[in-house]
N, C-alpha and C positions, 0 to 999 in steps of 0.2 A: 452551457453544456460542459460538464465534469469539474465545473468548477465549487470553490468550497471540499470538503474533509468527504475523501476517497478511501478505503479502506481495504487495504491489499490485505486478502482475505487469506488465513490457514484453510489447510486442509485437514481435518481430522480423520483420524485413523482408527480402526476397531477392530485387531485380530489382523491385521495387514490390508484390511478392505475400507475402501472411501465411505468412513461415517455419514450418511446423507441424512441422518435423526439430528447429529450433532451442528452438520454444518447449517439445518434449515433451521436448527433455534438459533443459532450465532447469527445470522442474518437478519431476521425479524428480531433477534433482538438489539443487535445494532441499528437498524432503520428505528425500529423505538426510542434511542440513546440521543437521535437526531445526528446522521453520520447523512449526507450529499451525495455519494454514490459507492459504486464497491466493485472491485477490480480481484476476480479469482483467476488460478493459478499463473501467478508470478512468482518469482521466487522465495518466496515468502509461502505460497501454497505447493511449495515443495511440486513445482509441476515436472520438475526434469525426471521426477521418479512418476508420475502416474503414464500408465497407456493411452495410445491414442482414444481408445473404446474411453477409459475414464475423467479425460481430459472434455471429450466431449457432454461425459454425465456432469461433471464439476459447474461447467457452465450452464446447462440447460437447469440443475436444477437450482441455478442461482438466478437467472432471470426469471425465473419461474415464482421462487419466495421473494423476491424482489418486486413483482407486480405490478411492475410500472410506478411504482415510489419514487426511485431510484434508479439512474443511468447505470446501467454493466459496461465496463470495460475490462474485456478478456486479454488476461497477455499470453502472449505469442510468441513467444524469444525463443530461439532454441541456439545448440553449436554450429549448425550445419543452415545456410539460407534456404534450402529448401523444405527441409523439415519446419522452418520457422513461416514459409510462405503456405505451406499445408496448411496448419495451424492455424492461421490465421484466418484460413477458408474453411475450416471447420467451427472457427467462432463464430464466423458470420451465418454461419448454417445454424449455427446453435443456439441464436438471436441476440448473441452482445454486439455493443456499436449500435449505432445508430443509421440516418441514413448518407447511404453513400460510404458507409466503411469506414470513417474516419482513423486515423491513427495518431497514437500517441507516440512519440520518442521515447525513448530510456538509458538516460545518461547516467552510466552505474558501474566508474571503474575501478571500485573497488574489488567487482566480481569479473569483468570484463579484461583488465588490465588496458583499456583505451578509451581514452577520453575523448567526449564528443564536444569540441571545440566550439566558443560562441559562432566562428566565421562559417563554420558547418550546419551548425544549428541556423544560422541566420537563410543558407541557401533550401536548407531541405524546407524552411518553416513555408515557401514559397509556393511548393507545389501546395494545389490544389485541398487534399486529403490528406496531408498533414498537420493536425490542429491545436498541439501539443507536448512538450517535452514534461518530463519527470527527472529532474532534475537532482539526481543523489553527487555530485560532484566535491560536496562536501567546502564549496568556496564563495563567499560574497562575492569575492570580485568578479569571480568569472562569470555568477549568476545576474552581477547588474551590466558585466558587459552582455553579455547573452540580451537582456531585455532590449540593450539599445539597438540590438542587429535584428529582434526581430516586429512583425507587423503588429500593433496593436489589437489588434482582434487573435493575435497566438496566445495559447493558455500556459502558460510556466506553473508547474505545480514543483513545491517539494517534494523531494523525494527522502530528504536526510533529516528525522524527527528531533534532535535536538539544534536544527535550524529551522522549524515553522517559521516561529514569529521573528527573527531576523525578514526571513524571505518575503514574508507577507509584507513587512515594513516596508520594505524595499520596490514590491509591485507584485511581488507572483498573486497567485489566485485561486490559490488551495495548494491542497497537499495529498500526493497518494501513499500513506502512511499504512508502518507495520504495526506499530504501537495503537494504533485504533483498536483492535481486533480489542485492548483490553481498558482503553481507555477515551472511549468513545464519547461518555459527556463533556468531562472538561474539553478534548479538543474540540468538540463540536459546538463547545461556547466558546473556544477560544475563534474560532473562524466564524460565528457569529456576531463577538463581539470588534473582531475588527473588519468586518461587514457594516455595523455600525459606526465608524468612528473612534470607538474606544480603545485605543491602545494601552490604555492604562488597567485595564483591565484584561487584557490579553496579554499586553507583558506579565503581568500577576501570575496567571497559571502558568505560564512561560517558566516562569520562577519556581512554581512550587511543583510542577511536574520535570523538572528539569532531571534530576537525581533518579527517581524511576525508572524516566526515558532511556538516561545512560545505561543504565542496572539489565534494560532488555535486550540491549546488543553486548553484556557480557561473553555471550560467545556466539556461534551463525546463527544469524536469523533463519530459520522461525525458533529454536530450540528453546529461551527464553521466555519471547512472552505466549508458547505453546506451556511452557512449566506454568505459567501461573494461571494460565486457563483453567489449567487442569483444575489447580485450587480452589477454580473459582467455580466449578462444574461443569464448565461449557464442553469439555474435549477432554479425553485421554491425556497421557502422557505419554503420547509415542509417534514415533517418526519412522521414516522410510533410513536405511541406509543409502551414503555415509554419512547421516546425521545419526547423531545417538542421544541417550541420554544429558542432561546437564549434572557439571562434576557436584558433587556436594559442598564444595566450597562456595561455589558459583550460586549455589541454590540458596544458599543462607545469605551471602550478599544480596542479591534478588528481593528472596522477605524481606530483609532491614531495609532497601531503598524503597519498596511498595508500601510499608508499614503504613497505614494512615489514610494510603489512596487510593486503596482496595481491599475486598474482603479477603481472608486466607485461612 
């Protein structure tokens, strides 16, 4: 369950309204690309800007084009614990997770400003319905202390896309990735391929998507690799405030590191 290439999923936008044409081709067409499951609005689906009314369409109409392929894992984060416990009971309503609710962690402080410590992670991984952290911490070490404090049967996915295959090396068990949304076969061979054994081949694409990956968090995710969607025809080019456009400097570096690994 949730393990293998997860794909925190955009949300596109048409006029200021949730593109539901855009996001159900984005989705069938990533299950096509071979992606393991898909996780709509987290921060990456820009969820802090949609309404509760839309937050709930986002999800139903993703387990919906998902068809049972593919595990949903809806996130739920907000500023406020309440509003994030709502949430939460609204995705369950709205048939992401599976049974008994399960939850992932989300270790992300870069957006947070607070890190969620192995010794924490090791007590929460305890309860019952907690089955998983997402792990954006951005540190080996702390990611292989993390694995020794928690139970074998806990799911450690990356969360930070130019450390997959570090992570995977290491133990984790997937990845819930922003950069799938545009790069969905390679990493889906790459967590294939060290599903198999082959590291050598998964350090490989490690390698050659490495420059890309960087190029899509040249500035807040999603804005990035939302730009080259665009190019590629899956979505607009448009976001919710305070995200904006990307600068044009931004956008040429972008091309130049996609050159090769995508159409444009």
């Amino acid at each position: 369950m949730f393990t293998g290439l997860n794909v925190a999923l955009i949300t596109p936008f048409a006029e200021g309204r949730v593109d539901e044409v855009s996001l159900r081709g984005l989705i069938e067409w990533l299950i096509g690309e071979g992606v393991d499951g898909l996780v709509p609005c987290g921060t990456t689906g820009e969820a802090s800007t949609l309404s509760n009314e839309e937050y709930v369409g986002v999800i139903r109409l993703t387990v919906e084009a998902a068809r049972k392929q593919v595990p949903v894992i809806a996130g739920s984060g907000a500023n406020a614990t309440a509003a994030a416990v709502e949430r939460a009971r609204m995705a369950v309503a709205a048939g992401a997770g599976a049974v008994d609710s399960p939850i992932v962690l989300y270790n992300v402080p870069g957006r947070t400003g607070v890190n969620l410590l192995p010794e924490t992670v090791g007590r929460l991984a305890l309860l019952p319905n907690i089955v998983g952290l997402k792990d954006a911490s951005g540190s080996l070490a702390q990611a292989t202390e993390t694995l020794a404090r928690v139970p074998t049967d806990f799911i450690c996915l990356s969360g930070e896309d130019t450390l997959n295959y570090p992570l995977y090396a290491i133990g984790y068990r997937g990845a819930i990735s922003a950069a799938a949304n545009l790069l969905a076969k390679p990493m889906a061979k790459q967590w294939d391929a060290i599903s198999a054994g082959d590291h050598g081949t998964a350090a490989r694409i490690h390698r050659d998507l490495y420059a890309g990956i960087q190029a899509l968090f040249l500035e807040s995710n999603p804005i990035p690799v939302k730009t080259a969607l665009s190019w590629c025809g899956k979505c607009r080019e448009e976001f919710r405030l305070p995200l904006t456009s990307m600068g044009l400097a931004n956008k040429e570096k972008l091309k130049y590191a996609l050159k090769g690994i995508v159409p444009q």
